[in-house]
N, C-alpha and C positions, 0 to 999 in steps of 0.2 A: 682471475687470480688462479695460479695455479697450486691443487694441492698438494702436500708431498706425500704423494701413492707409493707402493713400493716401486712401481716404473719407475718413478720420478728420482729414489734414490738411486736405483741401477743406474739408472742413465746418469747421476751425477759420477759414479763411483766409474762408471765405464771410461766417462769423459779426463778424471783423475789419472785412472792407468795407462791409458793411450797418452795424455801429456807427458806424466811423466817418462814414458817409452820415449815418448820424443822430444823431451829435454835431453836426459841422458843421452842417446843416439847426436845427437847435436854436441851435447857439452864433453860430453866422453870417447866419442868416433869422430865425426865430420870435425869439428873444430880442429882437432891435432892432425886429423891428415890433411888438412889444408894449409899448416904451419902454425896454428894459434893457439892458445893453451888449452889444458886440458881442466877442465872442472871437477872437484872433489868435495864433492856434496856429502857424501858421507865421512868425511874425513873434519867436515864442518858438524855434522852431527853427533861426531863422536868427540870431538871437543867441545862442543854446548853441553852435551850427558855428563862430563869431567866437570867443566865447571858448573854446573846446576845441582847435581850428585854428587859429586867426588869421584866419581868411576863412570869407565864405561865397558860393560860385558859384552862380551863376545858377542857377536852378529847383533847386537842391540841399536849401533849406527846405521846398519844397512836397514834395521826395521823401520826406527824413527823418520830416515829418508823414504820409505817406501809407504809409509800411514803420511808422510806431510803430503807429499804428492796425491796420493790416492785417495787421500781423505779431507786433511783440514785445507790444504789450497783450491779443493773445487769446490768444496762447502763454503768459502772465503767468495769463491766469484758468486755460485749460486745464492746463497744469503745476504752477501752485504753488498760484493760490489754492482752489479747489475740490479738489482733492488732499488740501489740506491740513487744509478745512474738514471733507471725510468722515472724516477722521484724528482730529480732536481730537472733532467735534461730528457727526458723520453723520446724526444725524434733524433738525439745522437744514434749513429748506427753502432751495434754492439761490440764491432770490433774495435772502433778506436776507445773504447770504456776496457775492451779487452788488453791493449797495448797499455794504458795508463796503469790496468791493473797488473801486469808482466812488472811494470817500472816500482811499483808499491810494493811487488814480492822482491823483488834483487834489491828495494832498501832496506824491506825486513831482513833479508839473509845476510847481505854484506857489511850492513851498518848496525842493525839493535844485535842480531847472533852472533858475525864475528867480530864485531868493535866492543857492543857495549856489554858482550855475555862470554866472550871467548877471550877478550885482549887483545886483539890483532889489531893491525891501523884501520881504519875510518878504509871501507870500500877497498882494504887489503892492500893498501899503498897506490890504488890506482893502477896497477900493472895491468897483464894483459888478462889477466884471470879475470879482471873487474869486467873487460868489458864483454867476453863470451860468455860471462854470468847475467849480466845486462839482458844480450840476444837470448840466451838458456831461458831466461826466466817471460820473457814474451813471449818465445815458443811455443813455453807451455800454456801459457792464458789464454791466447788466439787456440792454441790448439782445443782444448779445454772447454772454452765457451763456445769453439764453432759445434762441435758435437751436441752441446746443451743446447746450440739453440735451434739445430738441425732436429733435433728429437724433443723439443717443443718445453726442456725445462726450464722456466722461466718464471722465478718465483717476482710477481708482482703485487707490490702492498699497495699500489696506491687505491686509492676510495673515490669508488667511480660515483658521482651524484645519482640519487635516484632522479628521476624522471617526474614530473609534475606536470599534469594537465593544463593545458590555457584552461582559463576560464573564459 
């Protein structure tokens, strides 16, 4: 089991910024020069801050974008989902737990934030946004978990049996 040392948070935190570097790069560059929508993740945060607050200040959307990323989406893989994957399923390899958890953040973002907390339709009407938000949000899981698990952070609960002698 791994502790969580201060390496242990670095390298979650490390694993956070480079995702989300390469979400945005993906959702905010590659996507629209390739013809397909543009992603507006802060634009989604600063209407979550209005309707949760009533307001949202100035540069307050680009922060709460930048602590989800950096913070609560690798804390999301390293604590619950990989945790949880070695727990039910341990010889899956990490990246396909990675890919489901990509799929569980773009339900969080497109369906509870902008359906059931912003108003917007279910998944934003299905357009094209839905589905570079789809690709966005795997990018960054695979991205995410590959660095945590290249740098060994791998919080594991499960209870390994002690050992008992034959008699």
């Amino acid at each position: 089991m791994t502790q969580v040392t201060l390496k242990t948070a670095t390298t979650v935190l490390t694993a956070g910024a480079f995702a989300t570097i390469a979400f945005d790069a993906f959702g905010l560059g590659l996507s629209p020069l390739l013809g397909h929508a543009k992603l507006a993740p802060v634009g989604l945060a600063g209407a979550s801050l209005k309707a949760i607050f009533g307001a949202n200040p100035s540069g307050a959307a680009h922060l709460l974008h930048a602590l989800t990323g950096l913070i609560f989406y690798a804390v999301g893989w390293f604590a619950i989902a990989r945790p949880l994957q070695l727990a039910v399923a341990p010889r899956l390899h990490w990246s396909i737990t990675a890919v489901a958890y990509g799929v569980a953040l773009w339900v969080f973002a497109l369906y509870v934030m902008a359906h059931l907390v912003t108003g917007n339709k279910p998944f934003l009407g299905w357009t094209g946004i839905t589905w570079v938000a789809l690709w966005g949000h795997i990018v960054y899981a695979v991205v995410a978990a590959a660095i945590m698990e290249a740098k060994g952070a791998v919080l594991d609960l499960r209870r390994t049996p002690n050992a008992v002698p034959a008699e």
